[in-house]
N, C-alpha and C positions, 0 to 999 in steps of 0.2 A: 589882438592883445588878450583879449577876453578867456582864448582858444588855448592859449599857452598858459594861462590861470589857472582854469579848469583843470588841463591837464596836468599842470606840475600840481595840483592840488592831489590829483587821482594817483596820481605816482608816488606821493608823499605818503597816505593812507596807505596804498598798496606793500611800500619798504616797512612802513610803522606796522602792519598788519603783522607781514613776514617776520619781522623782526622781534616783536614785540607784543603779535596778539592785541586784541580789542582794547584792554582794559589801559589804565592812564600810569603805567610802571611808570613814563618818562617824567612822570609829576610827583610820585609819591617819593616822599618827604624824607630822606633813612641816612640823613646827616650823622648824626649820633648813635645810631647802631652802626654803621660804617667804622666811624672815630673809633667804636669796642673793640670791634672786631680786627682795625688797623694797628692798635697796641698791643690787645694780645698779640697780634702775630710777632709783631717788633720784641715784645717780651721773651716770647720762646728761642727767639735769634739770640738773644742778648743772652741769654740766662742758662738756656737750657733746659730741660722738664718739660712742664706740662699747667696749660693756663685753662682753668674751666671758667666758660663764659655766661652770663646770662642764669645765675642761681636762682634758686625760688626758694631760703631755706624757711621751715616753720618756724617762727616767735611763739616761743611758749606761753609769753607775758602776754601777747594783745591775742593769741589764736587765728593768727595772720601769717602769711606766704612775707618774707622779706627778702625784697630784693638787691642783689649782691652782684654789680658788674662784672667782676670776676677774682679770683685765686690762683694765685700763681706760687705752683709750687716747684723747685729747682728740682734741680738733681740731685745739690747737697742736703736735701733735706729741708730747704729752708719754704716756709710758707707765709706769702703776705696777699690781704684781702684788700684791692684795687678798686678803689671810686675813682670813674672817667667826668671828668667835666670838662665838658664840649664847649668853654664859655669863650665870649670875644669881646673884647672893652676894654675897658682902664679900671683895673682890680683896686684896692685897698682894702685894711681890715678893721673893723669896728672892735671897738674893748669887748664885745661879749663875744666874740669869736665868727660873727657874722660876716659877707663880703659886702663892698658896694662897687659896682660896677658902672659906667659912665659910657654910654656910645649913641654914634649916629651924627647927625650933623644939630641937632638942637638938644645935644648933650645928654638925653634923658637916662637919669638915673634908675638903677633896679636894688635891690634889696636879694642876697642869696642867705639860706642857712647855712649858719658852718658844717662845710662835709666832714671839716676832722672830726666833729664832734658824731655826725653822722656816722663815719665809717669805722670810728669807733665802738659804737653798738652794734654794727653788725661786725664786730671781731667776735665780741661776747654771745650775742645771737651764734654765731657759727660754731664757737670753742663748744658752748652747752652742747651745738644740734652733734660735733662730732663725738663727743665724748659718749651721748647718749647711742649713737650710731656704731663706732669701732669698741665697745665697748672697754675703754682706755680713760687714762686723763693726760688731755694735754697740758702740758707746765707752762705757768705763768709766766706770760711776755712771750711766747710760742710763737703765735700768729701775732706778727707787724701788720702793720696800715700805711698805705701813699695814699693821697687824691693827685691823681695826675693830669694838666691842665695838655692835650695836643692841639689842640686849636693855632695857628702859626697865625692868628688874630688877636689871640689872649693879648696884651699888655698890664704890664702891672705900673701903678701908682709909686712903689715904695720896692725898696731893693730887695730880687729874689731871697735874697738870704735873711729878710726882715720873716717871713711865710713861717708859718712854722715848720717844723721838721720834717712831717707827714708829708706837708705838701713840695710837688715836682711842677715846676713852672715852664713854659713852654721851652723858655732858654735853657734849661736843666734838660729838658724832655729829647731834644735834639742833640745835646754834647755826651748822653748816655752813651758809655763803653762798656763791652764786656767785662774790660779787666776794673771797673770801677764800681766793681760792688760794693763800696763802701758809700759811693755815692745814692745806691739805691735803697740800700737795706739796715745795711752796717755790719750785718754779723749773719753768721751759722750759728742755731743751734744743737746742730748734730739730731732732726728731728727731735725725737721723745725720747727721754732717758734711757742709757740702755750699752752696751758696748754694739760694732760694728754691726753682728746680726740681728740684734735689736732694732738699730737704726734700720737696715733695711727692710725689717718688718714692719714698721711702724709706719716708713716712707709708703710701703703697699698699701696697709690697710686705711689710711689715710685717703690715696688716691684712689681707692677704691669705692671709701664712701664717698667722697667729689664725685667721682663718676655715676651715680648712684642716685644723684641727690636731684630733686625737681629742677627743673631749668624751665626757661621760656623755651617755645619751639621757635626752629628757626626755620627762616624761610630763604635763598638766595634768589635772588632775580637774577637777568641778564643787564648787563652794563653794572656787571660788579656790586649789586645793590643787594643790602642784607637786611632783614627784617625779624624781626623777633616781635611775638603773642602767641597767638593760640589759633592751633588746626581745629576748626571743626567742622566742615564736610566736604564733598567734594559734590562739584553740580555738574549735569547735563543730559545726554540718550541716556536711557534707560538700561541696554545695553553696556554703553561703558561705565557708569556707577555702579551696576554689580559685576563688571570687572574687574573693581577698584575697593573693593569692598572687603578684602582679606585686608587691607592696609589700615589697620588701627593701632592708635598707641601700644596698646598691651602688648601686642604681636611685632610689629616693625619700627625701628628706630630709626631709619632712613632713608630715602627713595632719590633718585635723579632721573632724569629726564633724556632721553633721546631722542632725535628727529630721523624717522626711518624713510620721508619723502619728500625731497627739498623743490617739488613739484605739487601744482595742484592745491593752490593753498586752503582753500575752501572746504578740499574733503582729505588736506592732508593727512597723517597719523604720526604718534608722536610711541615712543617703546617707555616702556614706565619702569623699571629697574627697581627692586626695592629686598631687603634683607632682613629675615629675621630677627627679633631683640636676642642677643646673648652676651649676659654680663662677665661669661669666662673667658671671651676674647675680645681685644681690644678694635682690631678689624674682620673683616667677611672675605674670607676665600670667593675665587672665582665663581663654584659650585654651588656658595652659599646665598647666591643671586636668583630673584625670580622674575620673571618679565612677562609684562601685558602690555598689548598694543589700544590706543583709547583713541580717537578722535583728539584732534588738536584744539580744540573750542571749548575741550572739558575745561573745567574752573575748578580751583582748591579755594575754598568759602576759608576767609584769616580772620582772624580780629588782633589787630594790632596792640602792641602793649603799652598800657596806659590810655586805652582806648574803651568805648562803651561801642564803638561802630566797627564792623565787619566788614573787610571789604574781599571781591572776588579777582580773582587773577585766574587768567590763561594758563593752563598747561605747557601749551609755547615761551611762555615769557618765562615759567621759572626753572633754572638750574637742579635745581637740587632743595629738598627739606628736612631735615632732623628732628624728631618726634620725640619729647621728655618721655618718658615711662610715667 
């Protein structure tokens, strides 16, 4: 009995190794970047455009990075700044615009701040950072605001339609139709003042500075798992860190991962793909790809966001990373 322990113990490490490299991807925690990442995508299906995730914009007031779930801007022009709340309970709302939520089996109540009130500052935070950026003004009431709850745990206390307007409740969240824009936004304002080739220039230079503007980096694991903070180095031989060492923010915006030997796990080798920063095209030609091969045990050193601690991940376990400028 013992014998058959041991071994399925050793086989278990062996597939977890192969699979996933040393470190504990299977445990790290990316609920809620997942959920971001799950609605943008849903948004760009529904909507159309183009959804930037994971903003960093500057607060002029406090001299502080504010962080901005994301922006989703149509095709028609239309642009609205997205708080994700990933929450599970039994919702209601306090007079001062606060939630309280109720879960668990000994009921235990929590206290949230109101996001509308929240993600209405970072409309204003973002109108200043664009205006100052495209050099433009955007018109009053431009940029709308949702908090949008996906959680298929959320419950609410009081009837959807009690939320205020901003807010998209799970039930709301799942009955989204394309053709119900009025259920998400309510209106086009034909972007920024202007007749037709106005409007499309305005639509550019808008998505331009979105594109442009600080984000979190991201990171994707294997088993679908996405992660956002901050790259800061890569560990291992000596060797393959200065082969890896052209790969810096300034210079590359995104690298993925290929496994060139699906033998040998110990001294496999993994191909490291990764592309020049260039803000005049949107994707990288074939051509525009560089490749080094590194040992598979190399490690990308993260520090996760909203985090003070750094953690290290396999070059095996991760997909793909996108580097902010």
């Amino acid at each position: 009995m013992w014998v058959e322990i041991v071994c399925g113990l050793v086989i278990y490490k062996l597939f977890r190794r192969f699979f996933y490299g040393d470190d504990d991807i299977l445990d790290v925690e990316t609920t809620d970047s997942n959920a971001l990442f799950s609605v943008a995508a849903r948004l760009e299906k529904l909507y159309g455009g183009k959804v930037y995730t994971g903003l960093r914009i500057p607060d002029a007031d406090t001299g502080q990075l504010q962080n901005i779930d994301m922006v989703l801007v149509t095709k028609g022009g239309e642009a609205v700044v997205i708080c994700v709340q990933n929450l599970s309970g039994f919702f209601s709302i306090n007079a001062d615009g606060s939630w309280v939520s109720t879960s668990g089996h000994n009921l235990k109540t929590e206290h949230h701040p109101d996001p509308v009130a929240e993600v209405k500052r970072q409309v204003a935070i973002l109108k200043y950072y664009i205006e100052g950026r495209g050099n433009t003004t955007v018109p009053e009431g431009y940029l709308s605001c949702k908090v949008i709850c996906p959680n298929p745990n959320f419950r609410s206390a009081i009837r959807s339609d009690y939320f205020p307007p901003e807010v998209v409740t799970y039930e709301q969240w799942i009955q989204l139709k394309p053709e119900l824009k009025s259920t998400f936004s309510g209106w086009i304002k034909g972007a920024f003042l202007g007749g037709k080739k106005e409007m499309q220039e305005s639509i550019q230079k808008l998505n331009f500075v979105l594109s442009t503007a600080p984000t979190w980096d991201r990171l994707e694991l294997k088993g679908n798992k996405y992660l956002l903070g901050e790259f800061l180095d890569f560990k291992g031989k000596q060797d393959d860190v200065l082969s890896l060492k052209a790969i810096k923010r300034s210079k590359i915006s995104r690298l993925i991962i290929q496994k060139t030997s699906m033998f040998g796990i110990a001294h496999s080798k993994l191909q490291v793909l990764y592309c020049s920063r260039d803000y005049r095209n949107e994707g990288a030609s074939a051509s525009d790809w560089k490749e080094v091969t590194v040992r598979s045990n190399t490690e990308v050193l993260f520090q996760l966001q909203n985090s003070t601690k750094s953690r290290k991940f396999k070059l095996s376990s991760v997909v793909s990373m996108s580097l902010s400028a």
